[in-house]
Backbone as CSV, one residue per row, in Angstrom:
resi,resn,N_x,N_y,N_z,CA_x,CA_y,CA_z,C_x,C_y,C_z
1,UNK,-8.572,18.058,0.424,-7.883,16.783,0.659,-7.097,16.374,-0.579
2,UNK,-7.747,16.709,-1.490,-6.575,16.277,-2.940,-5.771,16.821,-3.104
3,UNK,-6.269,18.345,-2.949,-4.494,19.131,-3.230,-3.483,18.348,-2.304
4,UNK,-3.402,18.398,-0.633,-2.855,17.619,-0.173,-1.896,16.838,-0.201
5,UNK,-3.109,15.327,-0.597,-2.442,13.769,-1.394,-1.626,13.967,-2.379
6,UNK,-2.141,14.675,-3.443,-1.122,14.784,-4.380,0.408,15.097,-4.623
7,UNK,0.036,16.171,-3.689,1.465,17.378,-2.989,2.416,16.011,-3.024
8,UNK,1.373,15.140,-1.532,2.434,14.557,-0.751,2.280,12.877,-1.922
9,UNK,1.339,12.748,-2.846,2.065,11.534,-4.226,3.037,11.904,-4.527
10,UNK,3.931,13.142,-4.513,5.247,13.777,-4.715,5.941,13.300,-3.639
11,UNK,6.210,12.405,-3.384,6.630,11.307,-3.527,7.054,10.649,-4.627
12,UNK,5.742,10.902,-5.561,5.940,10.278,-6.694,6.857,11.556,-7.410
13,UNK,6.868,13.161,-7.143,7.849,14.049,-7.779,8.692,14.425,-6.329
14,UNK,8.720,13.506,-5.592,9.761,13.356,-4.369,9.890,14.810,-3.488
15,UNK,8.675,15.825,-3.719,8.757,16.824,-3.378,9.862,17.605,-3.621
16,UNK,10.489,17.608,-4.440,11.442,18.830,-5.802,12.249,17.813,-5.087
17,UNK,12.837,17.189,-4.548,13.891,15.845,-4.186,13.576,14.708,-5.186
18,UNK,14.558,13.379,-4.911,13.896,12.213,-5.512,13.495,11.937,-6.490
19,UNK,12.635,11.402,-7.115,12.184,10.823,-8.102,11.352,12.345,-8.962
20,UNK,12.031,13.202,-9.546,11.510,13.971,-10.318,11.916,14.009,-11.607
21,UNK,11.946,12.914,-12.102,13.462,12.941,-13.272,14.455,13.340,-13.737
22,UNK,14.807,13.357,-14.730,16.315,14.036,-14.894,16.029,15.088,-16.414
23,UNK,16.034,15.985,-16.330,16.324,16.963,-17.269,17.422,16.506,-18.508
24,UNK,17.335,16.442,-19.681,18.244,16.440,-20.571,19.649,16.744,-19.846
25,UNK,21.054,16.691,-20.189,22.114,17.421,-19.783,23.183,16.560,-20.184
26,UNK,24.766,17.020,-20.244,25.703,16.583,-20.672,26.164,15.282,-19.994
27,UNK,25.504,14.907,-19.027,26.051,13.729,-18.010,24.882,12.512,-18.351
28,UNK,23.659,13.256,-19.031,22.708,12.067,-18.571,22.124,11.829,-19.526
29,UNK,21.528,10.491,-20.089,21.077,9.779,-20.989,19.642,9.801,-21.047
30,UNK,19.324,10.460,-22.524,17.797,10.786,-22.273,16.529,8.998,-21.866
31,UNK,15.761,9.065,-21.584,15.097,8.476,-21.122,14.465,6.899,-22.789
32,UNK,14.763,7.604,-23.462,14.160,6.821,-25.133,16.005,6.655,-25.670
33,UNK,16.811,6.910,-25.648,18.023,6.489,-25.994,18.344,4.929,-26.038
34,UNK,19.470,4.900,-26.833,19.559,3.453,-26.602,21.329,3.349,-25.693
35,UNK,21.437,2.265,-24.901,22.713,2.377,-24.157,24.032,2.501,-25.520
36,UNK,25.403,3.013,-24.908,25.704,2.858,-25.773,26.360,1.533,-25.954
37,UNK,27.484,1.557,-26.824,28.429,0.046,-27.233,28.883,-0.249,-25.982
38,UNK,29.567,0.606,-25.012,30.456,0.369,-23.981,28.904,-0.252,-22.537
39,UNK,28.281,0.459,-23.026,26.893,-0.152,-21.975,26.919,-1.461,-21.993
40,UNK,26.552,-1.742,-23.640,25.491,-3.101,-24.015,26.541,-3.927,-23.839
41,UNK,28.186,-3.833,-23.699,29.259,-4.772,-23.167,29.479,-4.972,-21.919
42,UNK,29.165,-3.804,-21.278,29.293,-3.729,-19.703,28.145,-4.854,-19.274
43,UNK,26.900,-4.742,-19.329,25.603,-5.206,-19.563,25.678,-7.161,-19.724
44,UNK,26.388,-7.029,-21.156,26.747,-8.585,-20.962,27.353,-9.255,-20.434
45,UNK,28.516,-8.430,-20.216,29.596,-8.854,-19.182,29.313,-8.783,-17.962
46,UNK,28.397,-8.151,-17.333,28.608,-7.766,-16.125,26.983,-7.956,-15.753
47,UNK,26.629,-8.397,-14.767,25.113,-9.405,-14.436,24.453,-8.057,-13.478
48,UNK,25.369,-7.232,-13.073,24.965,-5.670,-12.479,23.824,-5.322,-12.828
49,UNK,22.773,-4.877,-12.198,21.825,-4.332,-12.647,21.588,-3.031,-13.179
50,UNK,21.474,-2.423,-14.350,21.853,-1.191,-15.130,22.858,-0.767,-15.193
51,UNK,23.847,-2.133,-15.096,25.268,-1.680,-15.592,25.843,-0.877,-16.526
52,UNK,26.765,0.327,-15.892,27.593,1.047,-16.781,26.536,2.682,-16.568
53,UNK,24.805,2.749,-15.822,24.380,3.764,-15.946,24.317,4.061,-14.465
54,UNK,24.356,5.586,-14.119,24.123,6.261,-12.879,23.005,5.860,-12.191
55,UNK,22.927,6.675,-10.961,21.684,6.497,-9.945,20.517,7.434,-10.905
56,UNK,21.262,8.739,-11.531,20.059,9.555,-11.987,19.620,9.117,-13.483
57,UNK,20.298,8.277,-14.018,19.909,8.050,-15.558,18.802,6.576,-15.217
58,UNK,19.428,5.957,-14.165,18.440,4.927,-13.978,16.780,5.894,-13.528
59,UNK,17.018,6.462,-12.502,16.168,7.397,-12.294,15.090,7.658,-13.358
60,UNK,15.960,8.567,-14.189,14.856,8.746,-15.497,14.293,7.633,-16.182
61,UNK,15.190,6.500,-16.622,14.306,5.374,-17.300,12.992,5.291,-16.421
62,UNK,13.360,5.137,-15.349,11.889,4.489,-14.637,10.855,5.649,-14.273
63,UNK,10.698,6.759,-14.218,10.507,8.027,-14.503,9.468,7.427,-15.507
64,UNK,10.322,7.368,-16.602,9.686,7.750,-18.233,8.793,5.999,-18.496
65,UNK,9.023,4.964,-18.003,8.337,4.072,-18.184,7.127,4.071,-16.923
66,UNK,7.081,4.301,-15.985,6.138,4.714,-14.934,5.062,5.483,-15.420
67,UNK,5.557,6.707,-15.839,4.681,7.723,-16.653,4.097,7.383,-17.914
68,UNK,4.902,6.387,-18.509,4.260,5.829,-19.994,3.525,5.030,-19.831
69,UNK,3.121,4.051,-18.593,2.149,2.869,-18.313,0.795,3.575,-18.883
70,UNK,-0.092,3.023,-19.541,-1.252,2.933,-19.691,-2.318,2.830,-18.606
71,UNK,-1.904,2.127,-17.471,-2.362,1.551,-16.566,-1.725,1.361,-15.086
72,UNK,-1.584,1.352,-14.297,-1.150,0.929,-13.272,-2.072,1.331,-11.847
73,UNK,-1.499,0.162,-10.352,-2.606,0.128,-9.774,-1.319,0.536,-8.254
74,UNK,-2.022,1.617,-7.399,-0.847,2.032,-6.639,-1.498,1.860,-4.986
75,UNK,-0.879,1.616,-4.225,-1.438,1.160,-3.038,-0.473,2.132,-2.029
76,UNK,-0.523,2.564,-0.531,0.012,3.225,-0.180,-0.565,4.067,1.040
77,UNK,0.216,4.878,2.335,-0.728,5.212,2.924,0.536,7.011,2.757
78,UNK,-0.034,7.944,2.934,0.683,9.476,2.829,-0.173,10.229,3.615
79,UNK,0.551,11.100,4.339,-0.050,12.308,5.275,-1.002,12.964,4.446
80,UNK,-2.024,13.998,5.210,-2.990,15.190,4.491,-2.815,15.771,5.351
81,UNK,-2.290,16.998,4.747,-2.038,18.076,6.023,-3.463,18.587,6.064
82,UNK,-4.397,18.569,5.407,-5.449,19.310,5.479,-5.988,18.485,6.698
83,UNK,-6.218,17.407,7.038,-6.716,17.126,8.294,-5.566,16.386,8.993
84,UNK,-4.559,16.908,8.893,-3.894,16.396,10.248,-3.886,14.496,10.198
85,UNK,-4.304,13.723,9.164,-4.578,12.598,9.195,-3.460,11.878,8.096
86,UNK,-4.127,10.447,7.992,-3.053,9.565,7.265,-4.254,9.508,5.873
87,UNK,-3.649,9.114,5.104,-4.640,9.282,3.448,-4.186,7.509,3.283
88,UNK,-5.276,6.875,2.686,-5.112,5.039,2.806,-5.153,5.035,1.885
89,UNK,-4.466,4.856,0.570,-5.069,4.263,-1.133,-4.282,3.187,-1.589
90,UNK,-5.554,2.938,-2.262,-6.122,1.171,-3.071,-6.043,1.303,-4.269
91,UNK,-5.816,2.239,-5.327,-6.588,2.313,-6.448,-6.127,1.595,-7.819
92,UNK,-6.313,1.452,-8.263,-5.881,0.860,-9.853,-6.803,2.273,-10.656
93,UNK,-6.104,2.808,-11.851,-6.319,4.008,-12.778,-5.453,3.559,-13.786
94,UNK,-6.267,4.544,-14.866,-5.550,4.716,-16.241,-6.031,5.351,-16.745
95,UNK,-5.215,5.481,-17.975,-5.259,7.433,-18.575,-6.548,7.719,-19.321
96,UNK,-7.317,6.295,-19.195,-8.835,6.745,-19.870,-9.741,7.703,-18.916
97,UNK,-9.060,8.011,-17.306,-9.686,8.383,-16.473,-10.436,7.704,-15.324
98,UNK,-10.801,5.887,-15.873,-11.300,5.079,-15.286,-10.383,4.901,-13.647
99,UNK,-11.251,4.304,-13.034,-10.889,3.565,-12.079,-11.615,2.845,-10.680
100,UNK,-10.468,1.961,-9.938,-11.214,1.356,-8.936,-10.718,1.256,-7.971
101,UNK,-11.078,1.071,-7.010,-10.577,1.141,-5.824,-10.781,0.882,-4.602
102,UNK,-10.012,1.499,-3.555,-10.791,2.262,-1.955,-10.153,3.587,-1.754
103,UNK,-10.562,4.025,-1.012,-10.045,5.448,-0.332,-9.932,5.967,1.057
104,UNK,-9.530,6.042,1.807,-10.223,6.119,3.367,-8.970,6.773,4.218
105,UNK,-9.436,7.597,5.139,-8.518,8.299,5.317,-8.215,7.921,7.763
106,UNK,-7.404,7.823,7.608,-6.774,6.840,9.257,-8.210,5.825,9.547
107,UNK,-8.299,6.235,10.557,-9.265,5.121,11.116,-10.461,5.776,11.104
108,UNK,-11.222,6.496,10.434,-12.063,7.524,9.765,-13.221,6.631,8.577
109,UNK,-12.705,5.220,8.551,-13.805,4.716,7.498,-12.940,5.088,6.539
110,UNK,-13.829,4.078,5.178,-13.400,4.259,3.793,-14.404,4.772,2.801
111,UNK,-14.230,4.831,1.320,-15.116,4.585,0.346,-14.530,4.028,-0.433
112,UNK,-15.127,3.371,-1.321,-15.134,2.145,-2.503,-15.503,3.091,-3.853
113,UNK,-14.308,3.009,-4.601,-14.704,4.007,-5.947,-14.403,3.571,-7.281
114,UNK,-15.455,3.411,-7.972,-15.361,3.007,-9.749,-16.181,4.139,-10.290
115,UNK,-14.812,4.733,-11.156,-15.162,6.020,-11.656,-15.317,4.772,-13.687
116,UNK,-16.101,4.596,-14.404,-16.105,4.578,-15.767,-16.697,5.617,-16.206
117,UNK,-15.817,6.056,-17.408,-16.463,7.396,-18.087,-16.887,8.565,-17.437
118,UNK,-17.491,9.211,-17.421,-18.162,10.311,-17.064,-19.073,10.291,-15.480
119,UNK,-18.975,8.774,-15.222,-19.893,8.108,-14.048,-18.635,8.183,-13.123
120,UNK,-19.026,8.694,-11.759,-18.335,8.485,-10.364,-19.268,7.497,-9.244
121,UNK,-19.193,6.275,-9.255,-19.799,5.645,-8.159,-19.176,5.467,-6.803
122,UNK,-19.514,5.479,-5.876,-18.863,5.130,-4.339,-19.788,4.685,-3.338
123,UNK,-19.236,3.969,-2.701,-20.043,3.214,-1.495,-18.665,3.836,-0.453
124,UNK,-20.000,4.545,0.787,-19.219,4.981,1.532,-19.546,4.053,3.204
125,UNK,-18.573,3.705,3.720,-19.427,3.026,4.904,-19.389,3.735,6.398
126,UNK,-20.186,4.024,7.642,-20.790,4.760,8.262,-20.034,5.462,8.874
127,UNK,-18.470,5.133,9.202,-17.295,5.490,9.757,-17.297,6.687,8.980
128,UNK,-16.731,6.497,7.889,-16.626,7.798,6.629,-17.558,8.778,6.825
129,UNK,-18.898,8.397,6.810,-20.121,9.488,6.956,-19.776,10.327,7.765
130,UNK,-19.981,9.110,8.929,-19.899,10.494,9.813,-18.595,11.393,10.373
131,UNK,-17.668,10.962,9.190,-15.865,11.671,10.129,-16.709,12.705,9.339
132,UNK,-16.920,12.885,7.885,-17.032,13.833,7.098,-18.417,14.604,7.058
133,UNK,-19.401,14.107,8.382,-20.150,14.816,8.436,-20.022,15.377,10.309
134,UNK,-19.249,15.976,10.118,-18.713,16.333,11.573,-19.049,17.228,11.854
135,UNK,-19.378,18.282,13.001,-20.324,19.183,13.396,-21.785,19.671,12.367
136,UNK,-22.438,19.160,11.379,-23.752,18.838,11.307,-24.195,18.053,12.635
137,UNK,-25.822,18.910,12.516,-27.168,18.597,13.400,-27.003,16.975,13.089
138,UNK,-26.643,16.279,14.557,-27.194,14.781,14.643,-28.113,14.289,13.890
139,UNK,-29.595,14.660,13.562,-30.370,14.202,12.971,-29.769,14.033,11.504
140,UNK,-29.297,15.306,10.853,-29.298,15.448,9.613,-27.876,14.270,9.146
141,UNK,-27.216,13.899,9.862,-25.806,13.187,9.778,-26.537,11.119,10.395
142,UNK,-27.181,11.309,10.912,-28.260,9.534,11.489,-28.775,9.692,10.056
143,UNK,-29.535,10.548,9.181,-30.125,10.267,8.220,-29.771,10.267,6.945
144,UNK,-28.157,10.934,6.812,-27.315,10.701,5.653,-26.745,9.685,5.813
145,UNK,-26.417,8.890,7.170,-25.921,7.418,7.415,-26.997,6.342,6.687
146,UNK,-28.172,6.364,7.273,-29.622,5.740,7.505,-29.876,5.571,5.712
147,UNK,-29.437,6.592,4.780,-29.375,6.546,3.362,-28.248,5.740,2.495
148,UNK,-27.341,6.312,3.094,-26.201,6.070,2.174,-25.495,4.903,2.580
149,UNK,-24.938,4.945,4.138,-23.745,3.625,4.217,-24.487,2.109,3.692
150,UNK,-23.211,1.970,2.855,-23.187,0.535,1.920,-23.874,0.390,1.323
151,UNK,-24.406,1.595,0.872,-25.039,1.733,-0.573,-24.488,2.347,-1.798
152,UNK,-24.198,1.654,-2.868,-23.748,2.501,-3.976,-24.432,3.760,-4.218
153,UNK,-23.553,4.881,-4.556,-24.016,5.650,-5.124,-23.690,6.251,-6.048
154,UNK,-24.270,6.825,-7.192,-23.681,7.516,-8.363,-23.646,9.237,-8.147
155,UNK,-22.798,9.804,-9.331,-22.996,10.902,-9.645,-21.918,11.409,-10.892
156,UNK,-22.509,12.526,-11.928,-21.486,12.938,-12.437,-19.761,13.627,-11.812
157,UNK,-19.157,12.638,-12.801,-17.796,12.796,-12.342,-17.421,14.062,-12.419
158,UNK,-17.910,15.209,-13.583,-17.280,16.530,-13.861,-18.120,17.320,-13.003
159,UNK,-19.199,17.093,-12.377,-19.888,18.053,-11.110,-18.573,18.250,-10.274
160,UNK,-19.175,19.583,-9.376,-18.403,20.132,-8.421,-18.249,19.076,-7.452
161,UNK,-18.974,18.492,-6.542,-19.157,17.095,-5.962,-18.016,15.969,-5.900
162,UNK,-17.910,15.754,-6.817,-17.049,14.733,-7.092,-15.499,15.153,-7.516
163,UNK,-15.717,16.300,-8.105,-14.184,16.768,-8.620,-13.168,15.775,-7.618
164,UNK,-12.878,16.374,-6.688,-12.171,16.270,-5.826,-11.439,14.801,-5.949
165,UNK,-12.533,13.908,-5.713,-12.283,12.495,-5.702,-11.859,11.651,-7.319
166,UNK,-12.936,12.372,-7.979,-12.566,12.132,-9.454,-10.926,12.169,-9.719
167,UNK,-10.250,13.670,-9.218,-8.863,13.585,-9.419,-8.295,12.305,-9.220
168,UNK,-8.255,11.518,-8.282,-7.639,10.545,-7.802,-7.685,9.616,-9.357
169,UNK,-8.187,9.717,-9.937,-8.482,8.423,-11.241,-7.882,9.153,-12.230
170,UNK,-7.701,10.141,-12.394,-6.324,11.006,-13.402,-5.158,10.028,-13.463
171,UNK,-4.077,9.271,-13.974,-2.918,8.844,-14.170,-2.365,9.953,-14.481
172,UNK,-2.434,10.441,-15.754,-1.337,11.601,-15.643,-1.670,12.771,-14.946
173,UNK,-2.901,13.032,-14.003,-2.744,14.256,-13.493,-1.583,13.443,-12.061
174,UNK,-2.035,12.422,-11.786,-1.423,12.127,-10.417,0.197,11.728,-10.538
175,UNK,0.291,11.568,-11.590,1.929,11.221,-12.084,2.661,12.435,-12.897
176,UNK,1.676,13.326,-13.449,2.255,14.154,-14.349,3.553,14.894,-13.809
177,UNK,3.782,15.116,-12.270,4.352,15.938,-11.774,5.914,15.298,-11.460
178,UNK,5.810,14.543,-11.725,7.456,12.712,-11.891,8.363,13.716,-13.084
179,UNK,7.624,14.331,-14.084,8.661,14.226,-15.459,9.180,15.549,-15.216
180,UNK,9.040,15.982,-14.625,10.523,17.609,-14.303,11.320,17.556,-13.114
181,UNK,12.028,17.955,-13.576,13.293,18.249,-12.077,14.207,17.644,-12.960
182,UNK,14.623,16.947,-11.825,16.804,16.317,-12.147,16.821,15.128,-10.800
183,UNK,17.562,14.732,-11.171,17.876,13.597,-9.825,19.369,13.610,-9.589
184,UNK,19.766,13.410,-8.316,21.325,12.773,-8.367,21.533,11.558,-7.533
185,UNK,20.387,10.884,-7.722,20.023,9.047,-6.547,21.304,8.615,-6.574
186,UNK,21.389,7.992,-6.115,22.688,7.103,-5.341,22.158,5.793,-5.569
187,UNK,22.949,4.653,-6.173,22.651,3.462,-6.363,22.731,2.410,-5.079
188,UNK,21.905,1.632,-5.042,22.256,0.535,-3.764,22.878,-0.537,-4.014
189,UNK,21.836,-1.216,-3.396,21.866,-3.084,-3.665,20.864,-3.426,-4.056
190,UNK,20.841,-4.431,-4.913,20.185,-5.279,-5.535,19.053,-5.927,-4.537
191,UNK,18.087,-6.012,-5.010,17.308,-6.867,-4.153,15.574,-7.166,-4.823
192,UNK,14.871,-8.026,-4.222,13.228,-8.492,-4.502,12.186,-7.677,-4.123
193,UNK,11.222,-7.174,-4.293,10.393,-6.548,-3.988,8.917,-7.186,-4.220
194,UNK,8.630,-7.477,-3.340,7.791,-8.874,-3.633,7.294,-9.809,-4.857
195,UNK,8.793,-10.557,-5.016,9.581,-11.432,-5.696,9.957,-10.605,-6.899
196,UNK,10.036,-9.548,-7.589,9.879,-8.983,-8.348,12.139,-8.281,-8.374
197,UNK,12.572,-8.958,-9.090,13.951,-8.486,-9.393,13.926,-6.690,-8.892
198,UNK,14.839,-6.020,-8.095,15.128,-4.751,-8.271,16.154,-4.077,-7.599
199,UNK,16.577,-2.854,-8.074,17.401,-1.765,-7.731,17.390,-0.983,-6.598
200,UNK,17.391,-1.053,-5.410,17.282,-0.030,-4.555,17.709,1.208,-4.837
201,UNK,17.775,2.659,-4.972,18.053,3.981,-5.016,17.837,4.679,-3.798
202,UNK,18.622,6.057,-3.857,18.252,6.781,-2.606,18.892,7.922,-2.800
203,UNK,18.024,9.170,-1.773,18.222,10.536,-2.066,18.334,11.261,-1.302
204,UNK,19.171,12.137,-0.995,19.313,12.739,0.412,18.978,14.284,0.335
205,UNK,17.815,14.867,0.979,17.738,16.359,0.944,17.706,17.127,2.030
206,UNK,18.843,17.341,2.461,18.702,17.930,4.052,18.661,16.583,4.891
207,UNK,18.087,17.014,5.975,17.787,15.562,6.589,16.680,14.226,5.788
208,UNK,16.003,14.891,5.107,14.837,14.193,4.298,15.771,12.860,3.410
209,UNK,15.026,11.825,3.472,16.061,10.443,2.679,14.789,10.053,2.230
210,UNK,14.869,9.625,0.765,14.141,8.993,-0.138,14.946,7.630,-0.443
211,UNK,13.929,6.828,-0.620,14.371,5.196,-1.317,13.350,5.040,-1.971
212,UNK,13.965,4.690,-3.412,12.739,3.726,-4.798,13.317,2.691,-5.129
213,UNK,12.369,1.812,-5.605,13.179,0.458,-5.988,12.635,0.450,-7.680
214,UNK,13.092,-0.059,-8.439,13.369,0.216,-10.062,13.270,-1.172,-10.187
215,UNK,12.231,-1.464,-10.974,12.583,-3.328,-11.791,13.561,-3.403,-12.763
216,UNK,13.721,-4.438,-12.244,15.800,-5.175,-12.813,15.285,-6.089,-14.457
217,UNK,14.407,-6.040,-14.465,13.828,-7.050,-15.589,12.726,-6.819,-16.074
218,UNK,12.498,-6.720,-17.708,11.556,-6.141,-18.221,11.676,-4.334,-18.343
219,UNK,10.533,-3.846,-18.232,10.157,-2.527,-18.093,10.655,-2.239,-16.800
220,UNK,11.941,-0.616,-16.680,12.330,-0.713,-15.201,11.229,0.556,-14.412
221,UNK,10.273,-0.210,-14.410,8.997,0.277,-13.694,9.801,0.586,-12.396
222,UNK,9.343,1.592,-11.601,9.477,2.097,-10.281,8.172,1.290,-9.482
223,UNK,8.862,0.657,-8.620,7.804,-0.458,-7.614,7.327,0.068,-6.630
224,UNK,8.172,0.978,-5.971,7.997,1.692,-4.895,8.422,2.959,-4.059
225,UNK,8.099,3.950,-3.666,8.671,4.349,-2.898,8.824,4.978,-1.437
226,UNK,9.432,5.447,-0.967,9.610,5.760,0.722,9.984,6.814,0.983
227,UNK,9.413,7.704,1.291,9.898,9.002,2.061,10.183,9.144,3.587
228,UNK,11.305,9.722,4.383,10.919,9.895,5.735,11.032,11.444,6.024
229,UNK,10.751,12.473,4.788,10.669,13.354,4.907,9.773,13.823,5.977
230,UNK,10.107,15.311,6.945,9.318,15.133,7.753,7.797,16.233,7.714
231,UNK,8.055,16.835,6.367,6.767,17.451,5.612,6.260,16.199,5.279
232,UNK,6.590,15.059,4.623,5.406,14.185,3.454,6.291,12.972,4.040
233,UNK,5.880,12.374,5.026,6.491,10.889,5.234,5.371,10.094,4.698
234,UNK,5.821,8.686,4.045,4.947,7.204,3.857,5.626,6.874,2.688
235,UNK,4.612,5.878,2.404,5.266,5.023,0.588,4.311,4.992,0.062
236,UNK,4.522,4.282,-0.875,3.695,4.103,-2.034,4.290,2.875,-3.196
237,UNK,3.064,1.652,-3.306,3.913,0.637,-4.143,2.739,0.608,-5.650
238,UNK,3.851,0.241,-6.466,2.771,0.360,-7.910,3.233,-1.273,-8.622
239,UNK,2.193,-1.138,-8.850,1.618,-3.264,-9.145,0.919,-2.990,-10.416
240,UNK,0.632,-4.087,-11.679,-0.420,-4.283,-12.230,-0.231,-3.158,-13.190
241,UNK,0.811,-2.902,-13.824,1.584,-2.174,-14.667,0.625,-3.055,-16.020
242,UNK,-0.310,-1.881,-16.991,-0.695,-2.206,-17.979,-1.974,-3.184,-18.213
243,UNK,-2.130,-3.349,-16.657,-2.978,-4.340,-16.636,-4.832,-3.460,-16.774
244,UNK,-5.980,-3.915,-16.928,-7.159,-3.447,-17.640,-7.796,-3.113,-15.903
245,UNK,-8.224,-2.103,-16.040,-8.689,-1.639,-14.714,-9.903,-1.827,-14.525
246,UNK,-10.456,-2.684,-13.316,-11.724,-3.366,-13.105,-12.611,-2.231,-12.903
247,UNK,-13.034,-1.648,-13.607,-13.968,-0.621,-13.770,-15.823,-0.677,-14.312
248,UNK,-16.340,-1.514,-13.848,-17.874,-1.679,-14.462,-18.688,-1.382,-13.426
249,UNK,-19.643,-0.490,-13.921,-21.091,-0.455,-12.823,-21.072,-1.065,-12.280
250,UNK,-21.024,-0.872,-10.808,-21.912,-2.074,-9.632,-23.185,-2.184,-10.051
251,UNK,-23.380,-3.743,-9.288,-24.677,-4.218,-10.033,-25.483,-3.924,-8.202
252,UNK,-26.866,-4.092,-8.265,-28.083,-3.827,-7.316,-28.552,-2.508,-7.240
253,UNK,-28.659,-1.881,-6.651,-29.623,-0.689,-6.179,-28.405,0.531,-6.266
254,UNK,-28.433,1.524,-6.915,-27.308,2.423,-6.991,-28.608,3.639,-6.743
255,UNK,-27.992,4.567,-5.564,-28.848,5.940,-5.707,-27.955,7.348,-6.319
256,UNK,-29.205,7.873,-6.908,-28.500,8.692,-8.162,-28.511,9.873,-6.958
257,UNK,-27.489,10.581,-6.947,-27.093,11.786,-5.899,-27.670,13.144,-6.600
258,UNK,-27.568,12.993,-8.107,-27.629,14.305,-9.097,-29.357,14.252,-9.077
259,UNK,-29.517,13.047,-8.922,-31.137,12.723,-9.171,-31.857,13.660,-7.646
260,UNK,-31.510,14.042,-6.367,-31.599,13.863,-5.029,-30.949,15.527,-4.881
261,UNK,-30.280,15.805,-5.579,-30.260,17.608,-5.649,-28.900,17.747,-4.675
């Protein structure tokens, strides 16, 4: 299921389309540059949003500030081809590895996940159990319900077990894949993204059309984006840029999984 999600967070590397940044090159302005004279006049003069720069140089800024967040919290629903289903995520992460969340995949139930440090906790509720305990003996699947739903549970994050899910709390494993390629986006219109100043963009690959929206103010964080590709269709919106990721032990009764074999 992670290889999957991730594939299709490419979205976030637009699947070699879209939002994969822009490569150094004679047309395009590296990502840490400063605009030049004719920019920072265009800029004052002109109320345009990234006035005087392309669809793909805007591209990269938000690329390279997306990827530089410390923190950020991304919400969103994307296909898994591995089951034929829709993938639901909640999460807030950062590059300490931490994070929090939900996870849950169509109408299949969820789990609830605060990974701190080396600790993977999740509360899974009975829907989830049993999608993922699907052809297991009835008994043995009533009594992994009868244990677990809406109960915290722990386990080491670097066990085989958890890998999987652990990925999801990577920032740069789940973003790392944004900073290669090239872009050639097409600029839009201006517009809010829940209230939030921004840039519409868009990308055409074959029939496949991508749209991201870029903040107009401040850090031009990438807010969102949209695929209607028909390998990796959905979106994905990112909020809470830098902000401290609610990551602490649940408090009551947590059962240790590593403890339970």
């Amino acid at each position: 299921m992670r290889r999957t999600a991730l594939a299709a967070l490419c979205l976030v590397a637009v699947t070699g389309a879209g939002l994969t940044g822009c490569q150094s090159g004679e047309d395009t302005a590296s990502a840490g540059s400063e605009p030049s004279s004719e920019q920072a006049k265009n800029v004052k003069e002109n109320k345009e949003p990234f006035a005087g720069l392309s669809g793909g140089e805007i591209t990269e800024r938000a690329v390279a500030a997306t990827t530089g967040a410390p923190s950020l919290r991304f919400t969103g629903e994307i296909p898994d081809g591995e089951s034929g289903g829709t993938l639901r995520l909640d999460l807030a992460l950062d590059k300490k590895g931490d994070c929090a969340g939900t996870l849950g995949m169509g109408d299949e139930g969820e789990v609830e996940l605060i990974k701190t440090g080396d600790t993977l906790y999740a509360k899974y509720d009975e829907a989830f159990l049993r999608a993922q305990s699907e052809g297991e003996p009835q008994a043995d699947v009533d009594a992994v319900v009868e244990m677990m739903a809406g109960t915290w549970t722990k386990m080491s994050a670097t066990g085989a077990d958890a890998e999987d899910i652990a990925g999801f709390c990577d920032l740069d494993e789940v973003l790392g894949g944004a900073k290669d390629g090239s872009s050639d986006a097409s600029r839009g219109k201006a517009t809010t993204l829940d209230g939030t100043p921004a840039l519409t963009l868009t990308e055409q690959d074959g029939e496949d059309r991508y749209t991201f929206y870029v903040a107009t103010e401040g850090e031009p964080y990438l807010l969102r984006l949209e695929s209607t590709s028909a390998a990796d269709p959905g979106s994905v919106t990112f909020t809470d840029f830098g902000k401290p990721v609610p990551a602490e032990k649940p408090e009551g009764e947590i059962l240790d999984l590593d403890a339970l074999g």
